[in-house]
C-alpha positions as CSV (number, residue, x, y, z in Angstrom):
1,X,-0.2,36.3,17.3
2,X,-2.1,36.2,13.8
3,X,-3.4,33.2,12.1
4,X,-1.2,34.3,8.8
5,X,2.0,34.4,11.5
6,X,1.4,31.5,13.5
7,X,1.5,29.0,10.8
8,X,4.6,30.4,8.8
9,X,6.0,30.0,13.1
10,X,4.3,26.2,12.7
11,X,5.9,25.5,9.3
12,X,9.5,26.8,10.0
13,X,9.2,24.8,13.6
14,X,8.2,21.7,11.5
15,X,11.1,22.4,8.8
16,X,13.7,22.7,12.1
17,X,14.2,26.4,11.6
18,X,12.0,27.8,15.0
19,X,11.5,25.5,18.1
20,X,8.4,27.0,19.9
21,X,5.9,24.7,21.9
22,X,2.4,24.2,19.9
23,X,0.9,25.8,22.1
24,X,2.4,29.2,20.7
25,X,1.8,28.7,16.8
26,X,-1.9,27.1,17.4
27,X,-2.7,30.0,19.2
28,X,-5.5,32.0,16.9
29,X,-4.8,29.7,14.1
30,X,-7.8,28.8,12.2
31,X,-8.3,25.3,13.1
32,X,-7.8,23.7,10.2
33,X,-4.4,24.8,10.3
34,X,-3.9,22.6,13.3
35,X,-4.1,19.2,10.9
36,X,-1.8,18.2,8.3
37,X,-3.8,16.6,5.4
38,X,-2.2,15.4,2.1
39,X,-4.1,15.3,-1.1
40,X,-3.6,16.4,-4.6
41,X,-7.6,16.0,-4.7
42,X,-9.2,19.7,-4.6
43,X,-12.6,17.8,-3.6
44,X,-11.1,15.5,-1.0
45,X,-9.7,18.7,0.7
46,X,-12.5,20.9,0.3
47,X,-14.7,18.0,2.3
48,X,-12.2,17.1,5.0
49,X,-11.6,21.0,5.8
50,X,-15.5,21.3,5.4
51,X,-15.6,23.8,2.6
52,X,-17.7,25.4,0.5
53,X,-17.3,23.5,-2.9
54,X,-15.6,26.5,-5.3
55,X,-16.5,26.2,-9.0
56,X,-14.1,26.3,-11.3
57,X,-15.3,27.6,-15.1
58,X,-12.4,25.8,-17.7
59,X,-12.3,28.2,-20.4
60,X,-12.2,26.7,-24.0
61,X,-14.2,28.3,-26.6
62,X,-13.0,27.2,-30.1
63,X,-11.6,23.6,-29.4
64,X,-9.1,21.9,-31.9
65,X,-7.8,18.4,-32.2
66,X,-5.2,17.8,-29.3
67,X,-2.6,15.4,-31.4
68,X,-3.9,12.0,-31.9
69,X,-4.4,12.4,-36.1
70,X,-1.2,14.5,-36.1
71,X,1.1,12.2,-33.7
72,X,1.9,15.3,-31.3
73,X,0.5,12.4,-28.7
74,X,3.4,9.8,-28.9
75,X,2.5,6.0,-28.8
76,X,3.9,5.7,-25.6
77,X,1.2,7.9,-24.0
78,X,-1.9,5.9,-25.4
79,X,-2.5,2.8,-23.4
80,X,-5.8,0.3,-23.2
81,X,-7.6,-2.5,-21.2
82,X,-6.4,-5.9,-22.9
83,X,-6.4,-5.4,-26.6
84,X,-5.9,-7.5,-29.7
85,X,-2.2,-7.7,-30.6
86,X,-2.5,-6.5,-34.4
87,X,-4.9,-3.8,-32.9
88,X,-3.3,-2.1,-29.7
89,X,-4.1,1.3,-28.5
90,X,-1.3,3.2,-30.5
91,X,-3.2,2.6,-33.1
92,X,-6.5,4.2,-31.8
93,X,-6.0,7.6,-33.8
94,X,-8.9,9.2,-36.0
95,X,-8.4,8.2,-39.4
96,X,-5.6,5.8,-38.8
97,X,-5.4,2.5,-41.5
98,X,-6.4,0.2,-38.2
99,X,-7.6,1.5,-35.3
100,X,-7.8,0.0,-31.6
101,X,-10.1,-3.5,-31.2
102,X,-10.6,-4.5,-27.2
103,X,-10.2,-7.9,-26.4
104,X,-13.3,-9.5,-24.6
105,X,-16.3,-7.7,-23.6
106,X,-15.4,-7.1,-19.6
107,X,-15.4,-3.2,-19.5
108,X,-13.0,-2.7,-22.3
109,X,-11.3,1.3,-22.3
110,X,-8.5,3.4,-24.2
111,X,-6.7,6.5,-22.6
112,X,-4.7,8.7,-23.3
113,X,-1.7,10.9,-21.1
114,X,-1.6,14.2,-21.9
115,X,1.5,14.6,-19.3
116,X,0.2,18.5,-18.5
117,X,-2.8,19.6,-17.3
118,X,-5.0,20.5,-20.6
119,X,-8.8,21.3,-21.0
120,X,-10.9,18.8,-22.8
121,X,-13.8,19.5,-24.5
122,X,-14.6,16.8,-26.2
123,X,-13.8,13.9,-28.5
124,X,-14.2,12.1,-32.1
125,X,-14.7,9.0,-33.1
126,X,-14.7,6.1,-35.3
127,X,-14.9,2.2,-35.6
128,X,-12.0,-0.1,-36.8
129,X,-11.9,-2.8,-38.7
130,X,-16.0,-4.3,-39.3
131,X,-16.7,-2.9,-35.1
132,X,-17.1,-0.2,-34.2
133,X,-18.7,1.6,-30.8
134,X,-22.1,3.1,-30.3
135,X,-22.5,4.2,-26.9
136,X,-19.8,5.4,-24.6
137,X,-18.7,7.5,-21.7
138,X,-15.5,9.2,-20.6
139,X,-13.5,9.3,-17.8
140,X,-11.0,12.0,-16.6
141,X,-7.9,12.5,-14.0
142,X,-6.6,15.9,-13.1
143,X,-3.8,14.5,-11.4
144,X,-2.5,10.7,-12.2
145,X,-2.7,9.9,-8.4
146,X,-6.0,11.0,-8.4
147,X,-9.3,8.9,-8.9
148,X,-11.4,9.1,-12.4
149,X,-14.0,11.3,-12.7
150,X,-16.7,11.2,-15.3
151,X,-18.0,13.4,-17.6
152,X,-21.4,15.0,-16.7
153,X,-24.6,17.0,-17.7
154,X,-25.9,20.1,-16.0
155,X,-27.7,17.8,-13.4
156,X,-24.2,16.1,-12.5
157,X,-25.3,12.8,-14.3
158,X,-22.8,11.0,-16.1
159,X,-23.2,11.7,-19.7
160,X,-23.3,8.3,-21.9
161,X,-22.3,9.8,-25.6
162,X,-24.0,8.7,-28.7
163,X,-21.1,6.8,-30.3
164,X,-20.9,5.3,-34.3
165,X,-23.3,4.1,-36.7
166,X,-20.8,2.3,-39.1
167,X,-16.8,2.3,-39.1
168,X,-16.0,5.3,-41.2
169,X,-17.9,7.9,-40.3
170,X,-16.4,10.5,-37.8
171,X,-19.0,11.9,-35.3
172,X,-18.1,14.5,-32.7
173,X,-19.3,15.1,-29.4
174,X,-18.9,17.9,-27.3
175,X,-19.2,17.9,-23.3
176,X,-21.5,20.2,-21.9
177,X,-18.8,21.8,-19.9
178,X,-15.0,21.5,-20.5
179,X,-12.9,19.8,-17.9
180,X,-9.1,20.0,-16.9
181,X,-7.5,16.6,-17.2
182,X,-3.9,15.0,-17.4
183,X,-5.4,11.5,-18.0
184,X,-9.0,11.1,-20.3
185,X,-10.3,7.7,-20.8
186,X,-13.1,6.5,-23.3
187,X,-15.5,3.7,-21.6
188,X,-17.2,2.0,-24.3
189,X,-20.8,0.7,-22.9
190,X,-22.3,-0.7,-26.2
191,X,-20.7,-1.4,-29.6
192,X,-21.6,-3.6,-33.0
193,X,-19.6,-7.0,-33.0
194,X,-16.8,-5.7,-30.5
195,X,-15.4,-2.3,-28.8
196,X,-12.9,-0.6,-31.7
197,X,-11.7,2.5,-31.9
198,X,-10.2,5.5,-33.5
199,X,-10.6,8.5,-31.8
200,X,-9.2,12.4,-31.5
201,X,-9.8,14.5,-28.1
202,X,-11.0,18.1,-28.5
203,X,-9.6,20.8,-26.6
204,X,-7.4,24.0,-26.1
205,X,-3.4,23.1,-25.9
206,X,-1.8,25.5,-23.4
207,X,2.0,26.2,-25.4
């Protein structure tokens, strides 16, 4: 029996469909096929199976805003770490009258849910109110269950982006490669008089 056959035999036997011993559906099966792993991580699987790592180019060539100015990201989907009351994380949209102000200085961050898998590409920012954030990083989820990834250079480093001179002034960065995310968080790591925020993500929306 083939390794193709035998596990559609293992699956229906495990569904109640097919009783067979093991013995019969393990037989010439590839052995990974002989464990039962769950992950929604591709890395996780690809280092307990002990496989090659694949590499995944996301394409995104001409990125556009991906609906923080334009409200196509509803309130609901932007959350924070602790923030000032008059200054939560809705409010954390490039251009908007107020913008997002972290309370305390303890690793302060503002995400945002995209619900569907969408490449990123990269992300603008300003201050709010008399702060705003010079140095920052950002983390990603493909899946929600998943654990954050950052954002790297071509030597896997994690890339710490050249934020905002004054309050106003948009300044874009672009990551050196796109990724797919669900989830993107900003990680402020230095900022004048306090971590505050507007910001838009860069990307391609898939309709």
């Amino acid at each position: 029996m083939d390794g193709a056959v035998a596990w559609i035999l293992m699956v229906s036997a495990m569904a109640g469909g097919v009783d067979i011993p093991a013995s019969s559906y393990r037989k010439g099966a590839p052995c990974y096929l002989e464990k039962l792993f769950l992950s929604e991580d591709s890395i996780k699987i690809q280092a307990y199976f002990n496989c090659s790592r694949a590499t995944t180019v996301v394409e995104c060539s001409s990125p556009e805003p991906l609906g923080l100015e334009d409200g196509t990201i509803t309130d609901d989907h932007i959350t924070s770490s602790r923030s000032h009351s008059r200054w939560p994380a809705k409010e954390g949209r490039l251009n908007y009258h107020g913008g997002w102000k972290a309370y305390g200085s303890t690793d302060p961050w503002i995400e945002v849910d995209f619900v569907e898998t969408t490449p990123v590409a990269g992300a603008i920012t300003q201050g709010g109110g008399e702060k705003y954030v010079t140095l920052y990083k950002v983390a990603y989820k493909k899946q929600p269950s998943s654990d954050y990834k950052h954002v790297t250079d071509g030597s896997g480093n994690i890339t710490v982006f050249t934020g905002n001179t004054d309050v106003d002034t948009p300044v874009t960065n672009l990551f050196e490669e796109s990724v797919l995310a669900k989830v993107v968080r900003i990680e402020p790591t230095a900022w004048h008089v306090g971590a505050a925020l507007r910001l838009e993500l860069l990307g391609c929306r898939r309709d």
